[in-house]
C-alpha positions as CSV (number, residue, x, y, z in Angstrom):
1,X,-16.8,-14.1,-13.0
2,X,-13.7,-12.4,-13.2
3,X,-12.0,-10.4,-10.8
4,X,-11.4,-6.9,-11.4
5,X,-10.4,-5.1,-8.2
6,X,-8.3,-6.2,-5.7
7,X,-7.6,-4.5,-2.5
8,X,-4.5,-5.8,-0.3
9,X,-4.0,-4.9,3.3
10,X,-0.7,-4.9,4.0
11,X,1.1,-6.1,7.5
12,X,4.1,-7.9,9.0
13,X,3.4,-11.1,8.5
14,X,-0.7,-12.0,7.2
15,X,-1.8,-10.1,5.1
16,X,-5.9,-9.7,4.2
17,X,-7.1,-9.5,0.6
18,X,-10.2,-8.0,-1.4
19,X,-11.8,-8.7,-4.5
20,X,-14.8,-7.7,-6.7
21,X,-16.0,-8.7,-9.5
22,X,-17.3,-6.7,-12.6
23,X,-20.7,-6.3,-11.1
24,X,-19.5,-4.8,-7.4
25,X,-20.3,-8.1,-6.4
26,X,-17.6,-10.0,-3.3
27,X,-15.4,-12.2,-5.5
28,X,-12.7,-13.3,-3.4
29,X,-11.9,-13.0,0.4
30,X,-9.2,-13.8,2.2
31,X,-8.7,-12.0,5.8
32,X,-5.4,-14.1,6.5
33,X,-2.9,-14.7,4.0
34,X,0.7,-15.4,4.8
35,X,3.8,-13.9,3.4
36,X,5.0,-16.8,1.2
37,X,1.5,-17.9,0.5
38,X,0.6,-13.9,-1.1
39,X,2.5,-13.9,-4.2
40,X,1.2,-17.2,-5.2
41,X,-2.4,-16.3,-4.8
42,X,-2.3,-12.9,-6.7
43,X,-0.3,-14.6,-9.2
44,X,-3.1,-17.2,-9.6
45,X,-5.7,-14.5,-10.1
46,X,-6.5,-13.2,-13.8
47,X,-5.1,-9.7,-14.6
48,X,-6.6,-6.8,-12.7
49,X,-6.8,-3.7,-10.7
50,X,-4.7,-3.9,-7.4
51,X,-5.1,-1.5,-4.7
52,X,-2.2,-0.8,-2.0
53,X,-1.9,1.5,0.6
54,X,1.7,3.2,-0.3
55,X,4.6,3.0,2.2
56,X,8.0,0.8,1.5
57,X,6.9,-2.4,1.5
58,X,4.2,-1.8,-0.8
59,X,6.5,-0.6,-3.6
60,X,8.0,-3.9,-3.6
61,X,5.3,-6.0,-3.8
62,X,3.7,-3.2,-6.7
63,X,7.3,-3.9,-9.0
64,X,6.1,-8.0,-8.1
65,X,2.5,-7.6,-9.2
66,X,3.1,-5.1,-12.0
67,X,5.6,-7.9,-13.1
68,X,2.6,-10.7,-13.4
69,X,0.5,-8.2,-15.8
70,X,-1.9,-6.5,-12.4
71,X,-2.0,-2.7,-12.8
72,X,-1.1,-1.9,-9.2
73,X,-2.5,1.4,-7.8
74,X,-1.1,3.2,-4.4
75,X,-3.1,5.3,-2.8
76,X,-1.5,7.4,0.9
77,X,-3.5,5.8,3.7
78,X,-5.6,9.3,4.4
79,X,-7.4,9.1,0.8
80,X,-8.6,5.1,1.8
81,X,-9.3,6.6,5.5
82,X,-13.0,7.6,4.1
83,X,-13.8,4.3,2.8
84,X,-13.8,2.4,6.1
85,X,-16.9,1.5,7.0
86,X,-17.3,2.0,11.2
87,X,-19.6,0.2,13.0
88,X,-19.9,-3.4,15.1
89,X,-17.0,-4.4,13.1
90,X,-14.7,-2.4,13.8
91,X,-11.0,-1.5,12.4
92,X,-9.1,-4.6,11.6
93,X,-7.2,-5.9,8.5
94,X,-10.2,-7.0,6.4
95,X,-11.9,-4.0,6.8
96,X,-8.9,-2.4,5.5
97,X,-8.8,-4.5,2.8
98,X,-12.2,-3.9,1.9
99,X,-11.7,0.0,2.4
100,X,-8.3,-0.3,0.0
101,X,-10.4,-2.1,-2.9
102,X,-12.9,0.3,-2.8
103,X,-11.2,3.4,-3.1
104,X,-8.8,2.0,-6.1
105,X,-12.1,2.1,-8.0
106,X,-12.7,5.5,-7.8
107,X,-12.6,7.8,-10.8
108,X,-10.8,11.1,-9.1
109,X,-8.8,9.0,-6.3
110,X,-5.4,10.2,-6.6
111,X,-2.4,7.6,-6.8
112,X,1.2,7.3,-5.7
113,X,3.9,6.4,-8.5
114,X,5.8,2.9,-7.7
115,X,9.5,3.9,-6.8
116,X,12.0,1.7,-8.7
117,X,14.8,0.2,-6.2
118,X,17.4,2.5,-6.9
119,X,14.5,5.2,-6.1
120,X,14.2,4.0,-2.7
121,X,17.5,3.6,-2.2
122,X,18.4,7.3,-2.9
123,X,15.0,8.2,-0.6
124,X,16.8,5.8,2.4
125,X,20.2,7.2,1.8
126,X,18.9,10.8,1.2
127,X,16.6,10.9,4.5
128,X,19.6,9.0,6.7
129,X,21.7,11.8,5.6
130,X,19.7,14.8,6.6
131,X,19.3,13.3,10.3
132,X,22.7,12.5,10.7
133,X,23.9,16.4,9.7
134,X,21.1,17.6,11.4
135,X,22.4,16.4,14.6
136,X,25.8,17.0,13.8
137,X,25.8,20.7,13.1
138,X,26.9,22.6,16.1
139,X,24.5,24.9,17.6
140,X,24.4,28.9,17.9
141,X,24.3,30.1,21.1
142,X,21.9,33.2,22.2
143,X,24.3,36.1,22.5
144,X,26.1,35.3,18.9
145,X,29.7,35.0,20.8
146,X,31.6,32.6,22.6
């Protein structure tokens, strides 16, 4: 059966990965993938529907997925925060993978566009900028004299 939405938890160094398959049914799962061992296994799997939760590091590896034919959804974490399941299993990485693949499925869920490199560049550059002249900018005193 083929694969059709994959949701990726992403983290430092191991990562945790879920799929389903056309049906709903669990197709793949992988609660401790590796850095360099990632990009091999999503490029191994037939085009589909990837699911990331959006910050920095998942804009790079949305321009690598989108690049091997995936259609890479990110979503901010506090639309996937509904779709972890609480209980005797707690919070961990596979339960946020599980969360992330099942909120790309949904119809109305609202999605962040991929930033291109020169985008986040300008972001970096553009955010380092207001808190350096932020702090630089001398302040008014009280009475409006010297």
């Amino acid at each position: 059966m083929a694969i059709l939405y994959v949701g990726i938890d992403l983290a430092k160094n191991v990562f945790a990965v879920h799929g389903v398959d056309e049906h709903g049914k669990l197709a793949l799962v992988r609660p401790k993938i590796t850095r360099d061992k990632l990009h091999e296994r999503v490029a191994a799997l037939p085009p589909c529907t990837i699911g990331m939760e959006a910050c920095s590091g998942a804009h790079h590896g949305a321009r690598l997925f989108g690049d091997l034919g995936h259609a890479v959804r990110l979503m901010a974490p506090k639309f996937v925060a509904p779709y972890r399941l609480s209980g005797r299993r707690g919070k961990n990485d596979a339960v946020d993978a599980a969360a992330i693949g099942e909120a790309v499925q949904r119809p109305n869920m609202r999605f962040a566009p991929i930033k291109s490199v020169d985008q986040q560049a300008r972001l970096t550059l553009h955010r380092t900028g207001k808190a350096s002249s932020s702090s630089a900018r001398p302040r008014s005193t009280a009475s409006g004299g010297c």
